[in-house]
N, C-alpha and C positions, 0 to 999 in steps of 0.2 A: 482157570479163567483165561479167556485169549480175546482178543479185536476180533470183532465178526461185523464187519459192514457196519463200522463205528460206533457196535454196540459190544460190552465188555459181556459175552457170554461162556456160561459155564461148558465145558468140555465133558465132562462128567463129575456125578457124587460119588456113589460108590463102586464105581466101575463100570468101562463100557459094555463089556458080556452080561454082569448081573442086570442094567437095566435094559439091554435088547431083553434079555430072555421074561425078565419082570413083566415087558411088553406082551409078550406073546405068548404067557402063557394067565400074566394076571391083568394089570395096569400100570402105565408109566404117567405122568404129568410134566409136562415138558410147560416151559414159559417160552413162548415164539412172540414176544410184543415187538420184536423186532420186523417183524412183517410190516407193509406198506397196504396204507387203507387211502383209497383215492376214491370222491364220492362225483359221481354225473349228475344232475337233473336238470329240467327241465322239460317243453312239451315235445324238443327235437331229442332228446336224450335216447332213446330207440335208434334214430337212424345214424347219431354219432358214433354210439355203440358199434352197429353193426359193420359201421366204417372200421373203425378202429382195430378190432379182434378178427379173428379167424372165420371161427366157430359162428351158431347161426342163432342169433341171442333174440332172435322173433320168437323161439321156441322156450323159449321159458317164461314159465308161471310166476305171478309174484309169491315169493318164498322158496326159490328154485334156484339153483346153482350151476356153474356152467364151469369149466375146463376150458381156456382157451389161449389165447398167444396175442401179443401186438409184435409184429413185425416189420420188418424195413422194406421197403422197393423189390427188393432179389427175394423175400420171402424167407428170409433168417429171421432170428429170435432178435428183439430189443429185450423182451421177457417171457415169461409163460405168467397167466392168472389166474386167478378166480372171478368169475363174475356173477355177483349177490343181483336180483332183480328184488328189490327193497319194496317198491310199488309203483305202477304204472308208468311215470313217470323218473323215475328215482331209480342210481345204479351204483354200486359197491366195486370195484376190482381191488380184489389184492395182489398187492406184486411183492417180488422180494426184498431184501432187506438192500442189499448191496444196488440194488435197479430202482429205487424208489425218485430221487431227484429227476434221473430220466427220466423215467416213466413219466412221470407228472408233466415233465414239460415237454414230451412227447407227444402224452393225452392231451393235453392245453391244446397244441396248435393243430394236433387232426380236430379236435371240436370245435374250435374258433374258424378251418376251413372248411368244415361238415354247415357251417352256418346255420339261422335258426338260435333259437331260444334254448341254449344248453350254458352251464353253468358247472366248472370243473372245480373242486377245490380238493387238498390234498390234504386229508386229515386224519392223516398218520400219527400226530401229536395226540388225537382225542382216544386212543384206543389201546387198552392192553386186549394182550392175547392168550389165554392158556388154552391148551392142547389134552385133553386126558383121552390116550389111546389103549387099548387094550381088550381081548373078552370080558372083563371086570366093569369095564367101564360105564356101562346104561346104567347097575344095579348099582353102584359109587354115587353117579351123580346125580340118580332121581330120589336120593336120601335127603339132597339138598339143593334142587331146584325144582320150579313150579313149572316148566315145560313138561308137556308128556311128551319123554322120550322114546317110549314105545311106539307111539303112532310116527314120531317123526321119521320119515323116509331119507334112504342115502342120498345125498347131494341136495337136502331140503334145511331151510334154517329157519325159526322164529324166535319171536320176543319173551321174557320171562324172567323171572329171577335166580340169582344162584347166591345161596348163604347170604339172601335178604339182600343183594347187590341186584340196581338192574342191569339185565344183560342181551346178547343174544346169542343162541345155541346154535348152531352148524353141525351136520355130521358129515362130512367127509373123512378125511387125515392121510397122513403121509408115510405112513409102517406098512400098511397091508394090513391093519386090523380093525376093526370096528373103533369107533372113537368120535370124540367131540368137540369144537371148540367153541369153546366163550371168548364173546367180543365187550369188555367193560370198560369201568372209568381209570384210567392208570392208580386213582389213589385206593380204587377199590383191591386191587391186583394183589397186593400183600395178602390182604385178610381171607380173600377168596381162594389164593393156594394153600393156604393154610388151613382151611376148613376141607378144602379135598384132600389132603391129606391127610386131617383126622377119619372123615368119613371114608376113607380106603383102605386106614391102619390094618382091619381085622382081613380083610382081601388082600394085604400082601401089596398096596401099591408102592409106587417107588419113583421119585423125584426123577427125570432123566436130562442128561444132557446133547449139545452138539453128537459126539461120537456114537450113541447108540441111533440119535436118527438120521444119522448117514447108513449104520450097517442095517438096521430095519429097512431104510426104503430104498437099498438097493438090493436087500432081497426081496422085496416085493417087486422089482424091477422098476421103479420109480424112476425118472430122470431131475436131473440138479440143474439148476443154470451154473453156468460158467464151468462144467464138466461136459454134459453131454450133449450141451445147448448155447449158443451165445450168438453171435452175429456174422456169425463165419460157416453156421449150420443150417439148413433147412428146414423146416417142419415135415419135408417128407424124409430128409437125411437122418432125422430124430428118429424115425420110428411112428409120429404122431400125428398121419394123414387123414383119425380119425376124428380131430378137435376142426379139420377143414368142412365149413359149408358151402360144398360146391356150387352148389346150385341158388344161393343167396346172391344180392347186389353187390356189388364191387366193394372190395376191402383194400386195405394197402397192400403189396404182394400177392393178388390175386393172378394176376395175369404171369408172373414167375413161378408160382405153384402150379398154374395151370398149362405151361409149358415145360417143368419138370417132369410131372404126371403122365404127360402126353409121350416125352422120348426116353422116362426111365432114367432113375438115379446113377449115378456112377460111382460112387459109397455109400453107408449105411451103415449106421449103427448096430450092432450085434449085442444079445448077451452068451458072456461064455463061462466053461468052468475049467481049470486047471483038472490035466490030468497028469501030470508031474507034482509032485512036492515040491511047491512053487507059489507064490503068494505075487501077483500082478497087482501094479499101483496106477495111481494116476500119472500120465507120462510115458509111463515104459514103452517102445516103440513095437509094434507088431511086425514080423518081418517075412519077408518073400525069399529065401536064398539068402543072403548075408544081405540086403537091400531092405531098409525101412517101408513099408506101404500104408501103413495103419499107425494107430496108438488107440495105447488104453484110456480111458476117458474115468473110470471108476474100476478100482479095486481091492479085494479084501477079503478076512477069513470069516464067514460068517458064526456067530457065536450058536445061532440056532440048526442050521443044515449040517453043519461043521463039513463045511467044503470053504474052497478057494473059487471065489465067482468074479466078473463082473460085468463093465463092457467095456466095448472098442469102437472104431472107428474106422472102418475097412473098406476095402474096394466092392464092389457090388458081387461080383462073382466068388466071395467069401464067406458069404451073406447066408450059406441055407444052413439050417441043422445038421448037426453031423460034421461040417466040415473039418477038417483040423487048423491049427491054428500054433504060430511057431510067436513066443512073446521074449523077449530079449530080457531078463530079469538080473540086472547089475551085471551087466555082460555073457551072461549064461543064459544057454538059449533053452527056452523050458514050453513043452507040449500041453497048446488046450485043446477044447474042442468047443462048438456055437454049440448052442442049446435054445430049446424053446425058453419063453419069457410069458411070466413070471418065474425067479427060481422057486417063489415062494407063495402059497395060494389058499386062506382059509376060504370058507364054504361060508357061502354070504349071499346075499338076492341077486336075481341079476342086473344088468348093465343101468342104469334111466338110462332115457332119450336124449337126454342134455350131456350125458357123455361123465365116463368116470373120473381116474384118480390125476391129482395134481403134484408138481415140485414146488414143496413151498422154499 
């Protein structure tokens, strides 16, 4: 158990390898109540929205899910989100565990200057959260809840019960695998992991912690905040120019994405794979000649590839596949190379229109 954004979270049960691969090849049940639930309404709630985020949240359906960013002035990260379209007027973002007091009082004052009839409250306290990711997953959970999970589409959530709790379901997730999350009452939260765990027994599922969903979704190629994202990075520097709605009204940091865009990044995030016997961590410096120009931002041995992946943080002309790539590893200088991204890629539907996976 360690501090995780003032939340005492588990690291792993039975190990970080057994539950990546429990992931990915059956079902893991992760508790993320640590997640921040910040709720909008009102009749101006749409155009605060739109202020606030990136991404182009005219375009979702109520029961629709969105991938997006609130950022600063320069168009860096304050966080990356989710954003729930709950009903017409009524709006969900989740942000992280460690950016939640921010966030909030971030989101407060763009909606208090968005003006209009919008009402922010931050009701993080009302919500536990489990996570059940895996192929195992739909067939686990529709054992014991009244949502039909078949029909529900990626990046779609509704209302329902789970083990006689009322809830609501989500599919998205943060491994690169098909998966679900229920949103319920914290006192519900015990009984309800403990019935997906009975209903998973005979599937092989498996309790998972912090450590396998770092190595899961950075082989999915997922980004973290405060790794590959924070207020120092871009949203085009990320990788993530496709949560930007161009062509929408003015957002915060619209006008500095749209002059990054226009003369071309000068760094960028890469993913790469060791090709030495060399294990890259978060920190390690990338180097040009004995000269630092980079770092690694995430690194590790993946328990399902069995390679050495991660990514970095490089100069723009380092940026294409293929390249090579020189990582300073405890003073030893050890050869990667970029690679396409994802490392890691099951066979699933394609994209929605509201845009795919998140860093929770």
């Amino acid at each position: 158990m360690v501090d995780f954004g003032g939340w005492e979270m588990p690291v792993q049960y039975s190990g970080i390898g057994d539950e990546h691969m429990a992931v990915r090849t059956r079902a893991g049940l992760f508790d993320v109540s640590h997640m921040g639930q910040i709720e909008i309404a009102g009749h101006d709630a749409l155009a605060a929205v739109q202020r606030m985020t990136t991404n182009d949240v005219a375009r979702l359906a109520e029961g629709q899910i969105q991938y997006s960013a609130l950022t600063t002035p320069a168009g860096t990260f304050i966080d990356d989100v989710l954003v729930y379209r709950w009903a017409e007027f009524h709006y969900l973002l989740v942000v992280n565990a460690g950016n939640i007091r921010k966030a909030a009082q971030w989101i407060s004052a763009q909606a208090t200057e968005s003006g209009g009839d919008v009402a922010v409250v931050n009701a993080s306290a009302r919500y536990a959260l489990l996570a059940l990711q895996g192929p195992a997953a739909g067939s686990i959970l529709s054992e014991i809840c009244t949502v039909d999970l078949e029909s529900l589409k990626y990046y779609r959530f509704a209302p329902g019960e789970v083990a006689g709790a009322r809830a609501m379901v989500s599919r998205t997730g943060y491994t690169g695998e098909d998966g679900f999350e229920i949103f319920l009452q914290p006192a519900q939260a015990t009984r309800v992991w403990d019935a997906i765990l009975l209903a998973g027994a005979e599937a092989g599922i498996a309790p998972c912690g912090l450590g396998a969903r770092d190595t899961l979704r950075l082989e999915a190629g997922m980004r973290l905040y405060g790794n590959e994202m924070d207020e120092t990075v871009s949203v085009l520097e990320a990788g993530l120019d496709w949560i930007v709605g161009w062509d929408k009204a003015t957002f915060v940091g619209q006008e500095a994405l749209q002059a990054q865009r226009a003369r071309g990044i000068e760094r960028g995030l890469v993913a790469f794979e060791m090709t030495d016997r060399a294990i890259a961590r978060h920190g390690y410096p990338v180097l040009r000649g004995d000269v630092p120009c980079g770092v690694v931002t995430s690194g590790t041995q993946t328990p399902f590839l069995q390679k050495a992946i991660g990514f970095a943080m490089v100069p723009a002309e380092l940026r294409a596949p293929g390249q090579e790539l020189i990582i300073d590893v405890r003073g030893r200088r050890a050869a990667a190379r970029v690679v396409a991204e994802p490392f890691y890629k099951r066979a699933r539907p394609a994209r929605p229109a509201a845009g795919p996976t998140r860093s929770e």
